[in-house]
C-alpha positions as CSV (number, residue, x, y, z in Angstrom):
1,X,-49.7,34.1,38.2
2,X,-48.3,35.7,35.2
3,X,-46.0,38.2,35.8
4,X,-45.1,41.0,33.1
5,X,-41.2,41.1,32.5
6,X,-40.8,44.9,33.9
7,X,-37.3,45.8,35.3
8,X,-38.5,45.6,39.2
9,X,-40.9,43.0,40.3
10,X,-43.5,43.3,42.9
11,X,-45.8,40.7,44.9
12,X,-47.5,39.8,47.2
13,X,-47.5,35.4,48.5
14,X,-51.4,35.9,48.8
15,X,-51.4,35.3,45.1
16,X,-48.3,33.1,44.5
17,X,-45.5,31.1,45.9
18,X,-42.1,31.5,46.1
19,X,-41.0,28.7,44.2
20,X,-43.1,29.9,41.5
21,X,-40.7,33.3,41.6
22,X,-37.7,32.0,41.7
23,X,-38.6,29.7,38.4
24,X,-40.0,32.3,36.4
25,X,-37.0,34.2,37.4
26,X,-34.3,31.4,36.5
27,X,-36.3,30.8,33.0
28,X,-36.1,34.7,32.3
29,X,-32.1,34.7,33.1
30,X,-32.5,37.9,35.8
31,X,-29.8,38.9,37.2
32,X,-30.6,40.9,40.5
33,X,-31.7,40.6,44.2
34,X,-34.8,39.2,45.3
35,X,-36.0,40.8,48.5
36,X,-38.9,38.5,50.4
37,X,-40.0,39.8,53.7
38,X,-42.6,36.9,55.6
39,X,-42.9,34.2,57.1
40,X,-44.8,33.7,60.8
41,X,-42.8,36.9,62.2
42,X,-42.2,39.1,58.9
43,X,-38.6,38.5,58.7
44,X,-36.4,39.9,56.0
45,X,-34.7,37.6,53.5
46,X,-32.6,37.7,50.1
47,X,-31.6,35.6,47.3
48,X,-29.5,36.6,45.0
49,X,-29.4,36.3,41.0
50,X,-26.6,36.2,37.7
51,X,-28.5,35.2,34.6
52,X,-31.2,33.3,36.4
53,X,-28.8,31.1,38.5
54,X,-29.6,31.9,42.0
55,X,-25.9,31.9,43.8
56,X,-26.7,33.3,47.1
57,X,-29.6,33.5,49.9
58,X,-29.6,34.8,53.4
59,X,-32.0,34.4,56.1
60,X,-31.1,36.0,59.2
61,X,-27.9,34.0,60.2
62,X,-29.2,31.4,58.0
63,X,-27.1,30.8,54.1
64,X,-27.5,29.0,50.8
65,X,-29.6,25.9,50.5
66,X,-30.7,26.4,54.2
67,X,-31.8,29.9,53.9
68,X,-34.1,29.0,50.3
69,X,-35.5,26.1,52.2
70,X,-36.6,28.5,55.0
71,X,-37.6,31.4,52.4
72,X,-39.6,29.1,50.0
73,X,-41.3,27.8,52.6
74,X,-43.2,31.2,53.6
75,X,-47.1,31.2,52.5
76,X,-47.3,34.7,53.7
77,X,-45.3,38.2,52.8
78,X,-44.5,40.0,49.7
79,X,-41.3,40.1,47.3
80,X,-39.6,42.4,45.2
81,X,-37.1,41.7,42.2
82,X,-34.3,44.7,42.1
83,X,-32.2,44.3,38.8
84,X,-28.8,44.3,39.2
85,X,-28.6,44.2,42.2
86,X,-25.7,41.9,44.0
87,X,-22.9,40.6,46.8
88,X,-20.1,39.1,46.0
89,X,-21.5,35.8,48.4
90,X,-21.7,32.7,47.0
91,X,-22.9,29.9,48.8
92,X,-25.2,28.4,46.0
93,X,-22.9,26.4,43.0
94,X,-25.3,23.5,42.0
95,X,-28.0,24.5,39.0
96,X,-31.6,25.9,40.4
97,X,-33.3,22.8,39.5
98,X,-31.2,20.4,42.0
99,X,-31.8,23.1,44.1
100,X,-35.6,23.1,44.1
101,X,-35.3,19.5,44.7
102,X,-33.3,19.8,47.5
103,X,-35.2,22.1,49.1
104,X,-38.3,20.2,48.0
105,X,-37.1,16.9,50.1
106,X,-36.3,19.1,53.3
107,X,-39.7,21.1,53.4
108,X,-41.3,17.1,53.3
109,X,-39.2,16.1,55.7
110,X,-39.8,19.4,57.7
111,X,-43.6,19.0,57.1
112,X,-43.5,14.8,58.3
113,X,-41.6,15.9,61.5
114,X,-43.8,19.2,62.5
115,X,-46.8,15.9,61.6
116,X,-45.6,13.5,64.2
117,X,-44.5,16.2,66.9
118,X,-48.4,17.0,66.5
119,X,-49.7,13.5,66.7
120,X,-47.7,12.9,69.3
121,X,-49.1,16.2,71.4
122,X,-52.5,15.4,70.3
123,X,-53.5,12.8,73.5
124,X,-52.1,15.4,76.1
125,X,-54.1,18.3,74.4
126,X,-56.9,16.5,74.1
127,X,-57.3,14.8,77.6
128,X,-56.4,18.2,79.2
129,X,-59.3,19.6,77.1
130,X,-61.3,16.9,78.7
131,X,-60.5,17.4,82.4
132,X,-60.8,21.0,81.8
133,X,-64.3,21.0,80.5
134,X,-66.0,17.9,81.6
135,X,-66.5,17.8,84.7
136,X,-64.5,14.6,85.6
137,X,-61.5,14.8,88.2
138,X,-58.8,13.8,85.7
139,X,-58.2,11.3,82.5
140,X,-55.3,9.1,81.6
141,X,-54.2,7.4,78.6
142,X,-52.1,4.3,78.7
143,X,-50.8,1.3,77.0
144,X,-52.2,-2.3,78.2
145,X,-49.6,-3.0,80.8
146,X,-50.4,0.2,82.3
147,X,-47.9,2.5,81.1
148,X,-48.7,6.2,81.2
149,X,-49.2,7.9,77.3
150,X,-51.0,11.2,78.5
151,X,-52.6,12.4,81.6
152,X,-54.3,15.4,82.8
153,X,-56.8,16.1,85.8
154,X,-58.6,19.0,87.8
155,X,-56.3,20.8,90.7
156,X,-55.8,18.9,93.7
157,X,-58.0,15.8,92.5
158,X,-56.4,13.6,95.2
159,X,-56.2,10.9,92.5
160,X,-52.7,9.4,91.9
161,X,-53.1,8.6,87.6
162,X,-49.5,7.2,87.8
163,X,-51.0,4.3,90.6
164,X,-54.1,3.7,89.2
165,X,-52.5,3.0,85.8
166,X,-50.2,0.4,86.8
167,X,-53.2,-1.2,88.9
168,X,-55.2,-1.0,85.4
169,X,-52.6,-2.8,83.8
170,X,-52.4,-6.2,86.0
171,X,-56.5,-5.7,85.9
172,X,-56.5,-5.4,82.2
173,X,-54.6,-8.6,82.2
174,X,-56.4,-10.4,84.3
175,X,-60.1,-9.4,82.6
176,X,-59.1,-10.8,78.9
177,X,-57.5,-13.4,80.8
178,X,-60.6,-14.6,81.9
179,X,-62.0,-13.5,79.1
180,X,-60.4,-15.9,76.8
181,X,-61.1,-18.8,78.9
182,X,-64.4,-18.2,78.0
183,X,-64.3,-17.8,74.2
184,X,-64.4,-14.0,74.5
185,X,-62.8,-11.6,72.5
186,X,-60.9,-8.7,74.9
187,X,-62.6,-6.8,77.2
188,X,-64.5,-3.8,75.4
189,X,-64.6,-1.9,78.6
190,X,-66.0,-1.6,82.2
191,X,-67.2,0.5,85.3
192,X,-66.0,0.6,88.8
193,X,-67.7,2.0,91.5
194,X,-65.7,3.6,94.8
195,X,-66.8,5.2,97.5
196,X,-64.7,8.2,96.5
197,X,-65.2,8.4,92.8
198,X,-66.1,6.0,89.5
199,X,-64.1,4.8,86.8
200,X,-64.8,4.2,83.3
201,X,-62.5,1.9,81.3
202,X,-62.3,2.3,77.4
203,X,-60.2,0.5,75.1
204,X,-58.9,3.2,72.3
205,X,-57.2,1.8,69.2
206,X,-54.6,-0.5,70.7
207,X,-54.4,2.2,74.6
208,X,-56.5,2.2,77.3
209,X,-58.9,5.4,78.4
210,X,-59.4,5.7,81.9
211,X,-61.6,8.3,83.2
212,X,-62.2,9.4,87.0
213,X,-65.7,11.0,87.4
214,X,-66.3,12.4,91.0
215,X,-69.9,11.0,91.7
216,X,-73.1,9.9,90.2
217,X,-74.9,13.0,89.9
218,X,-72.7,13.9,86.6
219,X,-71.7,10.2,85.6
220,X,-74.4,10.5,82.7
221,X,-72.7,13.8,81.2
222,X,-69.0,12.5,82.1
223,X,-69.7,9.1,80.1
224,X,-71.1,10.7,77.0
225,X,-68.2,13.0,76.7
226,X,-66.0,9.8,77.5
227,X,-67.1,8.6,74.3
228,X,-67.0,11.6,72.3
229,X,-62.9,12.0,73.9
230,X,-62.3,8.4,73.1
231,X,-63.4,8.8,69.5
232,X,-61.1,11.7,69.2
233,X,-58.3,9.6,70.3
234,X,-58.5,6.6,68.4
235,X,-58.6,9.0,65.4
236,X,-55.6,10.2,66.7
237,X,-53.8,6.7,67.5
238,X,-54.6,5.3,63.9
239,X,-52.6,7.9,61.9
């Protein structure tokens, strides 16, 4: 965006960035405040200008670097440049462009973490998804000695996922044991049939799917959405 070098600056983020502000106001040498309301609950922010050094910014109870990292970070709001206009604050000393790159390194890091809290939710999201909408009494994910990764299942299933993962583990085991002994790779899955309910047994990336399905009447739906979940998962389990 080109912006006209008027006394008072007005914007919207719809049609620029923040970062892109604050340089073209640093190569122009301002001297003034920049007022930014946005971000996801419209909060007000500042950052503060002499001769295109910024020396101060305030977000809420938030100061200096921390505050720009916050303010910069905002995709949505507007801004406007008052000239003149300053505190006596300073909690900003090094040159803008450190800055920037300061602030660059902690929105990546910011952006990696908010990544692997969401990979990390993805299984439970997903399986509760599953439970909710498939029909089967519940779903659990686990690793190969049985340990629990995510679980969900309908209200008052009467099936203990904790239990039957542990069981799943020693059975696991002893499948690719046999297995091996007979030149096979490990298992690619299986079916087992209760009185009570069915099982279906996936391997997903290097986890196990186990899904409880109620009955055979909707064991044909239940396994195709099995797949469809398990798909969805390993996606999820290779990142």
């Amino acid at each position: 965006m080109e912006v006209e070098a008027i006394e008072d600056l007005r914007g919207s983020l719809a049609f620029t960035t923040l970062t892109d502000v604050v340089q073209f106001l640093h190569t122009t040498g301002r001297t003034g405040e920049l007022w930014v309301e946005g971000g996801p609950d419209q909060r007000a922010a500042q950052v503060y200008f002499e001769r295109g050094s910024v020396y101060h910014a305030q977000e809420g109870t938030s100061t200096g670097i921390d505050a720009l990292v916050e303010i910069i970070s905002w995709v949505e709001g507007t801004f406007i440049f008052s000239t003149d206009k300053m505190v006596a604050t300073v909690t900003i000393e090094d040159p803008l462009p450190n800055v920037l790159v300061e602030a660059a390194r902690r929105l990546d890091e910011q952006r990696r973490r908010v990544q692997q809290l969401e990979s990390e939710r993805a299984p439970q999201r997903l399986l509760a998804s599953f439970a909710e909408s498939s029909g089967a009494l519940g779903a659990l994910l686990m690793d190969r000695d049985g340990d629990p990764i995510a679980s969900a299942e309908q209200h008052e299933s009467g099936i203990d996922l904790a239990a039957l993962g542990q069981g799943f583990g020693a059975l696991i085991e002893t499948v690719d044991r046999v297995g091996e002994a007979q030149g096979c790779q490990p298992f690619g899955g299986f079916f087992i049939e209760f009185d009570r309910f069915q099982l279906l047994c996936l391997p997903v990336a290097a986890a196990v799917l186990v899904v409880v399905a109620p009955g055979r009447a909707q064991l044909g739906v239940i396994r195709h959405k099995t797949q469809h979940l398990a798909d969805a998962l390993a996606e999820v389990l290779n990142t």
